[in-house]
DSSP file (Angstrom, degrees, kcal/mol; ACC not computed):
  #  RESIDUE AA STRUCTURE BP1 BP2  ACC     N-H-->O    O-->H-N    N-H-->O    O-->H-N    TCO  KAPPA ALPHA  PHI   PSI    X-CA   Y-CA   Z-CA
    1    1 A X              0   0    0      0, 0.0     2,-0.5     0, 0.0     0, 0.0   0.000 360.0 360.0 360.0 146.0    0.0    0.0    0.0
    2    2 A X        -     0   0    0      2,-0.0     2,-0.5     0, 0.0     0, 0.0  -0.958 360.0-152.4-126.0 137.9    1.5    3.4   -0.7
    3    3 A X        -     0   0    0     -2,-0.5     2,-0.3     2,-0.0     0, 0.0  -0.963   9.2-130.0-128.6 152.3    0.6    6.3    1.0
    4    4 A X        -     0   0    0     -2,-0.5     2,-1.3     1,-0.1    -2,-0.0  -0.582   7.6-151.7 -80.3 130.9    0.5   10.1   -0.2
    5    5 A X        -     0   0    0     -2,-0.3     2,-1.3     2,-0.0    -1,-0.1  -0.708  25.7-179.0 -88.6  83.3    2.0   12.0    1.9
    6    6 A X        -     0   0    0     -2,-1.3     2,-0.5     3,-0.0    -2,-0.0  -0.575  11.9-151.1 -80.5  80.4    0.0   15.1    1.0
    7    7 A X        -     0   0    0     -2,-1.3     2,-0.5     1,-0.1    -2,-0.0  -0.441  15.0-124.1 -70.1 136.2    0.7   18.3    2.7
    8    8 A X        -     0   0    0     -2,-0.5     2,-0.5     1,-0.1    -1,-0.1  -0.491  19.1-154.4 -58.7 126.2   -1.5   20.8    3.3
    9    9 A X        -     0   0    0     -2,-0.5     2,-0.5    -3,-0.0    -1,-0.1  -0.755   6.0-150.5-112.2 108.2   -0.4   24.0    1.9
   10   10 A X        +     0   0    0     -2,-0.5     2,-0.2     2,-0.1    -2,-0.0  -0.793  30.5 173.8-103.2 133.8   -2.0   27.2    4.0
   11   11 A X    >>  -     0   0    0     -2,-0.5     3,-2.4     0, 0.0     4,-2.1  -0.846  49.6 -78.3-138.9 177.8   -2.2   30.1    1.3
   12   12 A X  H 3> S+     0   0    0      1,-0.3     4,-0.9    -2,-0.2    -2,-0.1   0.373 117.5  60.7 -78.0   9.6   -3.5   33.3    1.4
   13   13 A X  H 3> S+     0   0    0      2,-0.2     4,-0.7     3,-0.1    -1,-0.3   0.526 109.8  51.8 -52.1 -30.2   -7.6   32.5    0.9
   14   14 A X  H <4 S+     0   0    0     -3,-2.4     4,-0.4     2,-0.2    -2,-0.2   0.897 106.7  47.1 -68.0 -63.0   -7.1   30.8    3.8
   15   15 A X  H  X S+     0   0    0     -4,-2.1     4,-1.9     1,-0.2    -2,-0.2   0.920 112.8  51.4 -26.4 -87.2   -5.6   33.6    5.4
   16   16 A X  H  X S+     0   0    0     -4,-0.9     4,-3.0     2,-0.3    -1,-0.2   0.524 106.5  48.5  36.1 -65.1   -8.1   35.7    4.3
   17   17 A X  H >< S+     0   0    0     -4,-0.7     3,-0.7     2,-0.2     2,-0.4   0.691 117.1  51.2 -84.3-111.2  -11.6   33.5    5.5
   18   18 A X  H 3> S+     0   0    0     -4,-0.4     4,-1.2     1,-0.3    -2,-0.3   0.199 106.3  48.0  24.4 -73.3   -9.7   33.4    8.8
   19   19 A X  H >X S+     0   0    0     -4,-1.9     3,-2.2    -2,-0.4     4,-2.1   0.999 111.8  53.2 -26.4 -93.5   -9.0   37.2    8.9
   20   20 A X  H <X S+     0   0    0     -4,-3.0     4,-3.0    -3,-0.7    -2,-0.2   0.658 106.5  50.3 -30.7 -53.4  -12.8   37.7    8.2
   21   21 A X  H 3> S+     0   0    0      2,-0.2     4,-2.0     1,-0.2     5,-0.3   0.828 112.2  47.9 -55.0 -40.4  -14.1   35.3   11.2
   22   22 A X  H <X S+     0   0    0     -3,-2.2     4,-2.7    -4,-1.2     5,-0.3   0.980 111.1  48.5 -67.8 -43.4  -11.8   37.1   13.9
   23   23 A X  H  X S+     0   0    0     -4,-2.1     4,-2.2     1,-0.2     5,-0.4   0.976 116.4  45.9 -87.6 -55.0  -13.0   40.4   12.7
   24   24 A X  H  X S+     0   0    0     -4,-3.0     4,-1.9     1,-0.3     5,-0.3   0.840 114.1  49.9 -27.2 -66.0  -17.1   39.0   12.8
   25   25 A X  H >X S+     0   0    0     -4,-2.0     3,-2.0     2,-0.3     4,-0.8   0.908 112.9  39.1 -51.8 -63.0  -16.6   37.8   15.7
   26   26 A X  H >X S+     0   0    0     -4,-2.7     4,-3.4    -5,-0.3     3,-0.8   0.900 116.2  57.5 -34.9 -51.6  -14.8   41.2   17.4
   27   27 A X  H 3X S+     0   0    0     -4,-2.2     4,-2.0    -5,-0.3    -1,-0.3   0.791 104.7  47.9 -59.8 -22.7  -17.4   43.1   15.5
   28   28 A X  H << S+     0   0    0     -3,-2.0     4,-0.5    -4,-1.9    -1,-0.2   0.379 113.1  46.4-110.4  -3.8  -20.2   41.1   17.2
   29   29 A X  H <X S+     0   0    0     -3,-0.8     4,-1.3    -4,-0.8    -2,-0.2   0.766 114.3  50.8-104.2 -31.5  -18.5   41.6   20.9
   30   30 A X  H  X S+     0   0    0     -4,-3.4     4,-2.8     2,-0.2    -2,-0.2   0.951 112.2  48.5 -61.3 -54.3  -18.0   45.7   20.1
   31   31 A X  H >X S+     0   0    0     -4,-2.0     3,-1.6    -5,-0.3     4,-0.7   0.813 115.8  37.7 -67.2 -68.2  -21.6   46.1   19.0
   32   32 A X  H 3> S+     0   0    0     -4,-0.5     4,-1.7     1,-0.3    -1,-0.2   0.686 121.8  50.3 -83.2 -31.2  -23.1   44.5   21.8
   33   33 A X  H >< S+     0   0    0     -4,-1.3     3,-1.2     2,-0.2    -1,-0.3   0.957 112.2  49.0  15.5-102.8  -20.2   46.3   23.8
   34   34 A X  H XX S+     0   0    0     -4,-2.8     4,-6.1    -3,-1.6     3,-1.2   0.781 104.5  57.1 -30.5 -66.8  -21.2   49.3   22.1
   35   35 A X  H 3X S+     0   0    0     -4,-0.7     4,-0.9     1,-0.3    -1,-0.3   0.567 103.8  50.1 -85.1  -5.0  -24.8   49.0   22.8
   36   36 A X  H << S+     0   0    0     -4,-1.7    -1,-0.3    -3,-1.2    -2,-0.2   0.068 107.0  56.8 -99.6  31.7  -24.6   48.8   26.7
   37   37 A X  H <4 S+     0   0    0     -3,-1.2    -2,-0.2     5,-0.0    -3,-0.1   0.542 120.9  27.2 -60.2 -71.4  -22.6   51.7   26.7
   38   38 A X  H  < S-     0   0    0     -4,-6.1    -3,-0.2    -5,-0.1    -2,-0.2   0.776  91.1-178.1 -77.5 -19.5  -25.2   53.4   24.9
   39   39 A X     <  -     0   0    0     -4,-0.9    -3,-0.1    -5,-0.2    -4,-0.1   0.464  26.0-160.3  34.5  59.7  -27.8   51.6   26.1
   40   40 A X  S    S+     0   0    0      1,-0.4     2,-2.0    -5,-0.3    91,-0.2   0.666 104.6  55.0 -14.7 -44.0  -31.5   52.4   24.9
   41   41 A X  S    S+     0   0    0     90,-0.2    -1,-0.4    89,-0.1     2,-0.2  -0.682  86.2 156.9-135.4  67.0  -32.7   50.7   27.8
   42   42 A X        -     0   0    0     -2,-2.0    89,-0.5    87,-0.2    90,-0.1  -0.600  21.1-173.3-100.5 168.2  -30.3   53.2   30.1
   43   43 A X        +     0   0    0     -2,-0.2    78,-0.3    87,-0.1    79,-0.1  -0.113  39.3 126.0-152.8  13.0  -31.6   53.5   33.8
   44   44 A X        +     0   0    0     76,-0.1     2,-0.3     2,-0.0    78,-0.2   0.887  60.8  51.9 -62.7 -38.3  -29.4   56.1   35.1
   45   45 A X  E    S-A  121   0A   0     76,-1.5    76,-2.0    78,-0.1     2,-0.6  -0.538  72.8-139.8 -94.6 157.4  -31.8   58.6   36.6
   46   46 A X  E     -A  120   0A   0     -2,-0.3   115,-4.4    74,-0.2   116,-1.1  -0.813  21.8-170.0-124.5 122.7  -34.6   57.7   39.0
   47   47 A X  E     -AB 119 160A   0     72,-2.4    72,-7.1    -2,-0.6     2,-0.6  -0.680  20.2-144.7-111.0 139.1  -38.1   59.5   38.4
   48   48 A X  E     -AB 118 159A   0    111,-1.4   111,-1.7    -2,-0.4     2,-0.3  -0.907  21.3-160.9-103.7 113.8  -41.0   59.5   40.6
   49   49 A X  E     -AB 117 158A   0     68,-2.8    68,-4.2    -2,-0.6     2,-0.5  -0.747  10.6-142.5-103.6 144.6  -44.4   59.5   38.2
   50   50 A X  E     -AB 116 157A   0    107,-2.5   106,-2.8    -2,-0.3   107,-0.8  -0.874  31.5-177.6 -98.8 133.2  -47.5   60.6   39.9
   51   51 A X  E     -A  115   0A   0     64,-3.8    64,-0.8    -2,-0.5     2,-0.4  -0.661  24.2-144.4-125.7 179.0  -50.3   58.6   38.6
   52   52 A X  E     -A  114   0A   0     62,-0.2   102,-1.3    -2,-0.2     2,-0.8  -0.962  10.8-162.2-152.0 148.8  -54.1   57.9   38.7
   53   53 A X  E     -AC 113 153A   0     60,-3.1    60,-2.9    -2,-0.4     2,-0.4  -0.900  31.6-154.8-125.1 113.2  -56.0   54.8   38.6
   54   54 A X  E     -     0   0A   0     98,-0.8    98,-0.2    -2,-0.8    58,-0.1  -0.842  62.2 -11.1-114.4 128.1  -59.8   56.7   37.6
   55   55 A X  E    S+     0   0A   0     -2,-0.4     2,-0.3     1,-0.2    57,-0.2   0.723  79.1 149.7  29.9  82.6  -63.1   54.7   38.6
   56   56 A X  E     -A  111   0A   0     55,-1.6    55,-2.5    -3,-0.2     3,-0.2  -0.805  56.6 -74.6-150.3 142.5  -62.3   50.9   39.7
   57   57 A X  E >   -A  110   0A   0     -2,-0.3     3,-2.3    53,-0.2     4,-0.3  -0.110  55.6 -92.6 -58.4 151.8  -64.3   48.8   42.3
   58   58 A X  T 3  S+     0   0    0     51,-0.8    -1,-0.1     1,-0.3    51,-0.0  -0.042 116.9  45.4   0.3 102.5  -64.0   49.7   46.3
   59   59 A X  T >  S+     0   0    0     -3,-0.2     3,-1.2     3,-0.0    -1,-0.3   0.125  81.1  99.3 121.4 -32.3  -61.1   47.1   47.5
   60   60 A X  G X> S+     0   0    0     -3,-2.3     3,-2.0     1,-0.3     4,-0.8   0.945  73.6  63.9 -55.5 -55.0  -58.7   47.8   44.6
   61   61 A X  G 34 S+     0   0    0      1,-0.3    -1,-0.3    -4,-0.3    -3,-0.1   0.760  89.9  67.1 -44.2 -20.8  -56.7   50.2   46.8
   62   62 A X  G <4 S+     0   0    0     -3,-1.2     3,-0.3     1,-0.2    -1,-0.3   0.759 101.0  45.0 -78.8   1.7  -55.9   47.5   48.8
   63   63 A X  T <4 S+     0   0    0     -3,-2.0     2,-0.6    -4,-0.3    -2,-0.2   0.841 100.9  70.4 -87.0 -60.7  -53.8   45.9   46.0
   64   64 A X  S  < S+     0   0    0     -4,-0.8    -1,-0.1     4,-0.0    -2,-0.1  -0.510  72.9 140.2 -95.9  55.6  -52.2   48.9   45.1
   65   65 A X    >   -     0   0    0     -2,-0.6     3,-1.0    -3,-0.3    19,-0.1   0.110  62.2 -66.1 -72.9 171.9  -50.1   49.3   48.0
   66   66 A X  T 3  S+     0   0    0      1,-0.2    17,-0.3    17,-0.1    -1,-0.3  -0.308 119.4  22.6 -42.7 152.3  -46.1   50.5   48.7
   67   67 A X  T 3  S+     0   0    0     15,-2.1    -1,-0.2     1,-0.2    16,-0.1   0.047  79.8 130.2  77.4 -25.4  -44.0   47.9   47.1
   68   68 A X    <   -     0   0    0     -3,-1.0    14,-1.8    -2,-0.2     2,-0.4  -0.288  58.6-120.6 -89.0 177.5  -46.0   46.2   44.5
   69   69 A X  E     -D   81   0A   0     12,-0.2     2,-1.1    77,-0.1    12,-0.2  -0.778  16.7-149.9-120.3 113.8  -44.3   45.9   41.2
   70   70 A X  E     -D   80   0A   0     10,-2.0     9,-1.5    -2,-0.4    10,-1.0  -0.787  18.6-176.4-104.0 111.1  -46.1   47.6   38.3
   71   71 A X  E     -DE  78 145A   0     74,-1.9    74,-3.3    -2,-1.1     2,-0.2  -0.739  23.7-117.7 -86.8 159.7  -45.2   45.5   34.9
   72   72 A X  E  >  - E   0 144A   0      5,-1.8     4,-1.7    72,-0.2    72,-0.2  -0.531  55.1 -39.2 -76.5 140.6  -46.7   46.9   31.5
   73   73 A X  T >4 S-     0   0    0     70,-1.1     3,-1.4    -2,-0.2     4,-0.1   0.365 101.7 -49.9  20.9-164.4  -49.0   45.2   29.1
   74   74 A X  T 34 S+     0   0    0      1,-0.2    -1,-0.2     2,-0.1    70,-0.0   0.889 127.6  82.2 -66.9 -29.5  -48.7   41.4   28.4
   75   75 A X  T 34 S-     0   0    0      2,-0.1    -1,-0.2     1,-0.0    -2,-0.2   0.789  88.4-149.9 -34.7 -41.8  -44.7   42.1   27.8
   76   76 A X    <<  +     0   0    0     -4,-1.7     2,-0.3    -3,-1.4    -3,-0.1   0.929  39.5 159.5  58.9  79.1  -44.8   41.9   31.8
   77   77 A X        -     0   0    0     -7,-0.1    -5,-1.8    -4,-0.1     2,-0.4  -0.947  43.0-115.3 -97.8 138.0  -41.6   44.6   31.5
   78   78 A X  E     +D   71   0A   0     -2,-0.3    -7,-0.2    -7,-0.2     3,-0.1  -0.664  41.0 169.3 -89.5 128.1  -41.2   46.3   34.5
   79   79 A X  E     -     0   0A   0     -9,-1.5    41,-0.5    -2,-0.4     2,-0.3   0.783  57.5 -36.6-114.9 -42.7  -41.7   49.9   34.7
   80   80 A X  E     -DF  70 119A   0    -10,-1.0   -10,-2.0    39,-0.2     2,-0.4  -0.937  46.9-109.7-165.7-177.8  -41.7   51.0   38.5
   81   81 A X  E     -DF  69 118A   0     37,-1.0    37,-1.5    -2,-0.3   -12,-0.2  -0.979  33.4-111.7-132.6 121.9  -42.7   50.2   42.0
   82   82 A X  E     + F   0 117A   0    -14,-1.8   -15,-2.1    -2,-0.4   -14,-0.2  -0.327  33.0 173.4 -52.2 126.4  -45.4   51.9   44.1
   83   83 A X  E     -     0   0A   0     33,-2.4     2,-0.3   -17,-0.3    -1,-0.2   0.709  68.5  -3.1-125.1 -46.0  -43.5   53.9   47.1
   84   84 A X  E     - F   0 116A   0     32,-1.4    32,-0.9   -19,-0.1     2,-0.7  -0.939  50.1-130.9-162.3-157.4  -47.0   55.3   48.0
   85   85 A X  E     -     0   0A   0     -2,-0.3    30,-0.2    30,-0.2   -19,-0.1  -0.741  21.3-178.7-132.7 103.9  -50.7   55.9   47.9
   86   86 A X  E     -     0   0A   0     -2,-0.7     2,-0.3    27,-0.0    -1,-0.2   0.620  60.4  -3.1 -53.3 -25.7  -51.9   59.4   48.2
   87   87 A X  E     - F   0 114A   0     27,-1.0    27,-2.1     2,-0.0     2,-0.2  -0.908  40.2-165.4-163.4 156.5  -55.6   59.6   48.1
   88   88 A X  E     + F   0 113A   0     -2,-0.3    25,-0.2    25,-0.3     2,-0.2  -0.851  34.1 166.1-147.8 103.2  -58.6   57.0   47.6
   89   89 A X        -     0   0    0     23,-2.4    23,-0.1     1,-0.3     2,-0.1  -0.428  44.2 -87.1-109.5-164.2  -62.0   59.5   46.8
   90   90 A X        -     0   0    0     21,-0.2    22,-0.9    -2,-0.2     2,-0.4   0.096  46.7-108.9 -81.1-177.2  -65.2   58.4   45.4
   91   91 A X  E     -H  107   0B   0     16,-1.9    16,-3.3    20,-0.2     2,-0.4  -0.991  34.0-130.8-130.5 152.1  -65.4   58.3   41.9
   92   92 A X  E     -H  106   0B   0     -2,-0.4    14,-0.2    14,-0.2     2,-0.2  -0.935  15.9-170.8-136.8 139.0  -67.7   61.1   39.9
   93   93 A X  E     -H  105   0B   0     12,-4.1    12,-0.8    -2,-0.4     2,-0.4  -0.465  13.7-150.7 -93.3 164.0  -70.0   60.6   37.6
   94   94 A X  E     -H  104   0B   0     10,-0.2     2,-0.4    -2,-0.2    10,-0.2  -0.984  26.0-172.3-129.8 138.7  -71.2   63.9   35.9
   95   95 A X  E     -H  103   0B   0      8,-3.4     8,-3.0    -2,-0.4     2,-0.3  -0.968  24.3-124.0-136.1 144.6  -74.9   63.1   34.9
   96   96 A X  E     -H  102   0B   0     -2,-0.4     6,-0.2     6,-0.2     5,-0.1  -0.627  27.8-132.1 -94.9 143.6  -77.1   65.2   32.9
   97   97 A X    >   -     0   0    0      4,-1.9     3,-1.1    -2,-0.3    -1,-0.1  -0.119  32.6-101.5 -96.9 162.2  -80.8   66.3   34.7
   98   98 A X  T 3  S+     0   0    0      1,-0.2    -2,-0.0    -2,-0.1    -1,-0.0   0.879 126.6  60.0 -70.1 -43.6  -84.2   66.0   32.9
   99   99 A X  T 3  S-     0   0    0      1,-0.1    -1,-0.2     2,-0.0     2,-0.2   0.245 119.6-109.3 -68.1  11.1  -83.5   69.7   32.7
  100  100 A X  S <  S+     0   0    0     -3,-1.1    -1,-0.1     1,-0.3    -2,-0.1  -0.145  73.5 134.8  94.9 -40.2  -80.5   69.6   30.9
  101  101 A X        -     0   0    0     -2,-0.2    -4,-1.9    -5,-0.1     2,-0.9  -0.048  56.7-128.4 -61.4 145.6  -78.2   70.7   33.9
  102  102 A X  E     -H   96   0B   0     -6,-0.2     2,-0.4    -3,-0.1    -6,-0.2  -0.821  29.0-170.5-107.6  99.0  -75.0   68.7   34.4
  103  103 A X  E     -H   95   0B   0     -8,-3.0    -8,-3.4    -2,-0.9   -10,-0.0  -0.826  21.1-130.3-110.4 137.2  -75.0   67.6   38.3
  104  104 A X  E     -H   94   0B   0     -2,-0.4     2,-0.2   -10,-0.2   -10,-0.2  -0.115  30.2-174.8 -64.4 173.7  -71.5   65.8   39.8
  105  105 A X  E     -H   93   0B   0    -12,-0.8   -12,-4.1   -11,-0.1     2,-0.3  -0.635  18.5-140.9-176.0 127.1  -72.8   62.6   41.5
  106  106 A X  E     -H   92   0B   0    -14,-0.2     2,-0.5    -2,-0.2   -14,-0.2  -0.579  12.7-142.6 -91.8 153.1  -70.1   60.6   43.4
  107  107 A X  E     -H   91   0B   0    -16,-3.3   -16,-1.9     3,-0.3     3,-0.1  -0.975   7.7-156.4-118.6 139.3  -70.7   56.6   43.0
  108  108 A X  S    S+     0   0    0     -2,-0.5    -1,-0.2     1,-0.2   -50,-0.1   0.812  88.9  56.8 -82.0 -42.6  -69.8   54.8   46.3
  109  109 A X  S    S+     0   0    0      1,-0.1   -51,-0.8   -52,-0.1     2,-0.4   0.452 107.5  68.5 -81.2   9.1  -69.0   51.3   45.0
  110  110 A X  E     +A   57   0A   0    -19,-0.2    -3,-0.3   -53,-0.2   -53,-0.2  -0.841  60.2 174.7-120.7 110.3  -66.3   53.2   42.8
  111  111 A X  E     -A   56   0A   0    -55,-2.5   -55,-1.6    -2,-0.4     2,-0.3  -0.675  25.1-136.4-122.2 156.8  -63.1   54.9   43.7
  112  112 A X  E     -     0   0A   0    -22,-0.9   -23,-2.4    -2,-0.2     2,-0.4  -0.779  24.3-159.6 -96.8 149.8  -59.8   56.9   42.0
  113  113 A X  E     -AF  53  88A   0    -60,-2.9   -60,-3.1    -2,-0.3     2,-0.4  -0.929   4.7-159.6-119.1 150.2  -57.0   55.9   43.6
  114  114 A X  E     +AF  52  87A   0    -27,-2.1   -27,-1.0    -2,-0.4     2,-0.2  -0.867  21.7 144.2-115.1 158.9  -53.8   58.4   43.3
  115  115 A X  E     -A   51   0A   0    -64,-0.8   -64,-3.8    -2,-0.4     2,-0.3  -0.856  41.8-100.2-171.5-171.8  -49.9   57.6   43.9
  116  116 A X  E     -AF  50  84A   0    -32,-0.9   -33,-2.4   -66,-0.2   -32,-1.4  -0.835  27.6-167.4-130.1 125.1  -46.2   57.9   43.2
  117  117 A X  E     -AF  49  82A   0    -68,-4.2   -68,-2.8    -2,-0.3     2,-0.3  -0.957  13.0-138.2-145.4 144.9  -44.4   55.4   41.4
  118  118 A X  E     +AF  48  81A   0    -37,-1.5   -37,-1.0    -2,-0.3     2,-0.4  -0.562  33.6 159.9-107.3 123.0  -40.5   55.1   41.2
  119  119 A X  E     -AF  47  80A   0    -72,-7.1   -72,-2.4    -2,-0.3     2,-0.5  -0.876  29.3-139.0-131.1 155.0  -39.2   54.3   38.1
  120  120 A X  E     +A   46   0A   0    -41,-0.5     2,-0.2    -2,-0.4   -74,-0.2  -0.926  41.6 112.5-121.9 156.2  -36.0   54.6   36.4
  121  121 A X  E     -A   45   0A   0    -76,-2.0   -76,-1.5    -2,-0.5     2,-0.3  -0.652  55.6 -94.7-170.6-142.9  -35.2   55.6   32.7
  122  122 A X  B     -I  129   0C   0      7,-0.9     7,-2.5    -2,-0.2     2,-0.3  -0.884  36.6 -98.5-154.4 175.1  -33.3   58.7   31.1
  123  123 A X        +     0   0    0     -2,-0.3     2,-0.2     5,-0.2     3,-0.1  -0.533  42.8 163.7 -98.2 157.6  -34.5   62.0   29.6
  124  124 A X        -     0   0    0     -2,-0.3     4,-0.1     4,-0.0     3,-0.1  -0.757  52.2 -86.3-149.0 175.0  -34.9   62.6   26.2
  125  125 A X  S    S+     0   0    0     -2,-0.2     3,-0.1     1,-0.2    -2,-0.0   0.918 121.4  46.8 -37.3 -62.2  -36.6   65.0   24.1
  126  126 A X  S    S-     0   0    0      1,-0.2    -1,-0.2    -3,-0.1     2,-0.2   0.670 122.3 -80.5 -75.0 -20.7  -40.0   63.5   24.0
  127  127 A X  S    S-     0   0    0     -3,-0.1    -1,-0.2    10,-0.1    10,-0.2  -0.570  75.5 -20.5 133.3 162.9  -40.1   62.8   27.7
  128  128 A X  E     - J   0 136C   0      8,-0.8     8,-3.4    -2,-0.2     2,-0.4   0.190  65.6-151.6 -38.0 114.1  -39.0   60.5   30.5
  129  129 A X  E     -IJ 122 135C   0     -7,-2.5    -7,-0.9     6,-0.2     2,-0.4  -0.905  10.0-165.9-131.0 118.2  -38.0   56.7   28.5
  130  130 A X        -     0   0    0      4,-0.7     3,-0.2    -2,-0.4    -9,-0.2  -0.880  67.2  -0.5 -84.8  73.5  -38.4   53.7   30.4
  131  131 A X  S    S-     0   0    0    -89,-0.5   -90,-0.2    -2,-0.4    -1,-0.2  -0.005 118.0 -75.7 123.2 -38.6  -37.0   50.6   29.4
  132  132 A X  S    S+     0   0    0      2,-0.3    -1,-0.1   -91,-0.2   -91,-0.1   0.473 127.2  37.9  99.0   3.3  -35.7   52.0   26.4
  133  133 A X  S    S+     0   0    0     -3,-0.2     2,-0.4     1,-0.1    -2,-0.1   0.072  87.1  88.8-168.3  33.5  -38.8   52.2   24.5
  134  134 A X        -     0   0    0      2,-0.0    -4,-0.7   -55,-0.0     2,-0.5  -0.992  61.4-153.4-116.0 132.0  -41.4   53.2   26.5
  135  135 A X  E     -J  129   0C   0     -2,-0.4     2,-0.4    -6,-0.2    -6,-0.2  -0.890   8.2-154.9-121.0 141.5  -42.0   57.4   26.9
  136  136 A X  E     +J  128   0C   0     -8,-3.4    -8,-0.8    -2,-0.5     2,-0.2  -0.975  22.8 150.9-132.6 116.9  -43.5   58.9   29.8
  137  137 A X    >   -     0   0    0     -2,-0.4     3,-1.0   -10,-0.2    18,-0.3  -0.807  55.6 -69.2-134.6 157.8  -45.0   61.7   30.0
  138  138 A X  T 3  S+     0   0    0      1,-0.2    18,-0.2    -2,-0.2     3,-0.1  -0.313 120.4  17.3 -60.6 125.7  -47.5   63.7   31.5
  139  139 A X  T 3  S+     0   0    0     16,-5.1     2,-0.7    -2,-0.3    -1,-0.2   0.907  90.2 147.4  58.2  50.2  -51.4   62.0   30.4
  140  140 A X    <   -     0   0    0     -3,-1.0    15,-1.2    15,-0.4     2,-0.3  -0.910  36.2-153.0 -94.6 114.1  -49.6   58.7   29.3
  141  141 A X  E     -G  154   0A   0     -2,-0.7     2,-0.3    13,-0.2    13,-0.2  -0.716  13.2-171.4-104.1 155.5  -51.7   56.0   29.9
  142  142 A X  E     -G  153   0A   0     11,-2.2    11,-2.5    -2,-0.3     2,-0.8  -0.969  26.7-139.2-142.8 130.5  -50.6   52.4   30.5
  143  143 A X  E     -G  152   0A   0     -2,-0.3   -70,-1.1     9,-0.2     9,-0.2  -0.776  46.2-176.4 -95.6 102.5  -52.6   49.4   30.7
  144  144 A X  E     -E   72   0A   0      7,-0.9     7,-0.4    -2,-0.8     2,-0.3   0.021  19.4-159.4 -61.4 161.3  -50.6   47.8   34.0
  145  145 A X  E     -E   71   0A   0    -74,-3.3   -74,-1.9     5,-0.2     5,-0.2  -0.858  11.2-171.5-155.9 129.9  -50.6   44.6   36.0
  146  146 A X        -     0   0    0      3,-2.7   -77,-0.1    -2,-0.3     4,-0.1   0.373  54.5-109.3-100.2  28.0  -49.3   43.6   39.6
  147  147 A X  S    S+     0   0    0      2,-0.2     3,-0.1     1,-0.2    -1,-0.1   0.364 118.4  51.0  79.4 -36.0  -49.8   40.4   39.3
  148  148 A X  S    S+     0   0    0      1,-0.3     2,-0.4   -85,-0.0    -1,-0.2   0.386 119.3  31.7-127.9 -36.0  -52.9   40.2   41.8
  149  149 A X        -     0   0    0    -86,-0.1    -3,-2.7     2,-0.0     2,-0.4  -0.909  63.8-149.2-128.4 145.7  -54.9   43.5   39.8
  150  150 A X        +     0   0    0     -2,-0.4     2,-0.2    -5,-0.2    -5,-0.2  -0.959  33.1 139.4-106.6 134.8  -55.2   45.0   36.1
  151  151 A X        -     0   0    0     -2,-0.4    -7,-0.9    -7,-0.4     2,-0.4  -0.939  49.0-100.9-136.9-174.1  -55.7   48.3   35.4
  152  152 A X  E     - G   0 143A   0     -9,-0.2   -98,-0.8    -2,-0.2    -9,-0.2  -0.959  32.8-174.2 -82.8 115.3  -55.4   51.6   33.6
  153  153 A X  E     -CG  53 142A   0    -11,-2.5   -11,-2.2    -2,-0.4     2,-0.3  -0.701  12.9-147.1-111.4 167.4  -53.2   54.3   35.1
  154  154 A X  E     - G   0 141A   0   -102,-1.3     2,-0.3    -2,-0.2   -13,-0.2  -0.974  17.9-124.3-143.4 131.0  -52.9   57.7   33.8
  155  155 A X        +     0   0    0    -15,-1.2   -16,-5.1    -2,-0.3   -15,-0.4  -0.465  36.9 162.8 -70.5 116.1  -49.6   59.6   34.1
  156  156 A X        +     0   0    0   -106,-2.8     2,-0.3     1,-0.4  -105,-0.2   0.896  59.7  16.7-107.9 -35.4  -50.1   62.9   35.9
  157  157 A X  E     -B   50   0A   0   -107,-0.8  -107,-2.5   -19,-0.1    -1,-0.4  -0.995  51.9-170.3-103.3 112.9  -46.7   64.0   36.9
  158  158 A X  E     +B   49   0A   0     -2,-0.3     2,-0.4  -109,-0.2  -109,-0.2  -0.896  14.9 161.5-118.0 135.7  -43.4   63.4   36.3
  159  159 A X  E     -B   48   0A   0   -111,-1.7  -111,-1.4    -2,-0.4    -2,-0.0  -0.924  35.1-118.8-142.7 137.2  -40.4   64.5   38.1
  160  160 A X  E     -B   47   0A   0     -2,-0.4  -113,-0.2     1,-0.2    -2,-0.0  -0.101  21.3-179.9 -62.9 138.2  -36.6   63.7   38.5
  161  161 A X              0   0    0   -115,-4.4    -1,-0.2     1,-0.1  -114,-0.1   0.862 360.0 360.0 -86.4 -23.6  -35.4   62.7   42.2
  162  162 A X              0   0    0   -116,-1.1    -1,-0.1     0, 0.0  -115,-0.1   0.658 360.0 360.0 -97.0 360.0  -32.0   62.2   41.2
């Protein structure tokens, strides 16, 4: 039996494909690198948003206590945590008279709840961005969850603490 002794011979194509994989690879550790440097989804400042949770049954304030965790829409990403609850009124109806007059009319089994929740994000132009692609601003509404409750809050304030 004869065997070839066939060397392999490294030329410069070789070289080349070689070259090209280091530099993918490098490029693909810089961007990502890169992008939590710059980081859309930057957290550096910490905002307190004043919120309102407007006409939801009797007992929901108990839910929406200090501590609980509001996540966003089904995404479940988390946007802030309630630090506290300012007011629980009645909730008002405005209802129009046989006479046309527009009389307030509080409903008992329904209340607004107000608070402060502490969030972090960065400034931008458009307003206060959470996540990296959520903006908050003053009358932003968010359909939320805690886990134990769903609602709608609507953003009334926001202001940096840090």
């Amino acid at each position: 039996m004869v065997k070839d002794n066939k060397k392999y011979k490294f030329n410069i194509i070789d070289l080349i494909i070689i070259l090209f994989i280091i530099l993918a690879i490098a490029g693909i550790v810089i961007r990502y690198d890169l992008a939590d440097d710059i980081n859309f989804g930057a957290t550096g400042e910490v905002f307190d948003i004043e919120f309102k949770v407007l006409d939801v049954l009797r007992g929901t304030e108990d839910y929406l206590q200090a501590g609980e965790l509001f996540y966003i829409d089904i995404t479940s990403i988390l946007i802030g945590e309630v630090i506290d609850i300012i007011d629980v009124i009645d909730s008002v109806r405005h209802v129009q008279t046989v006479e046309g007059d527009i009389v307030t009319s509080s409903v008992q089994e329904r209340v607004d709840i107000t608070g402060i929740m502490r969030s972090r994000g960065r400034t931008t132009k458009e307003g206060i961005m959470i996540n990296g692609n959520i903006f908050v601003t003053a009358n932003t509404r968010f359909f939320i969850h805690t886990g134990k409750r769903e609602c709608m809050i609507i953003v009334m304030n926001v202001k940096s603490v840090s």
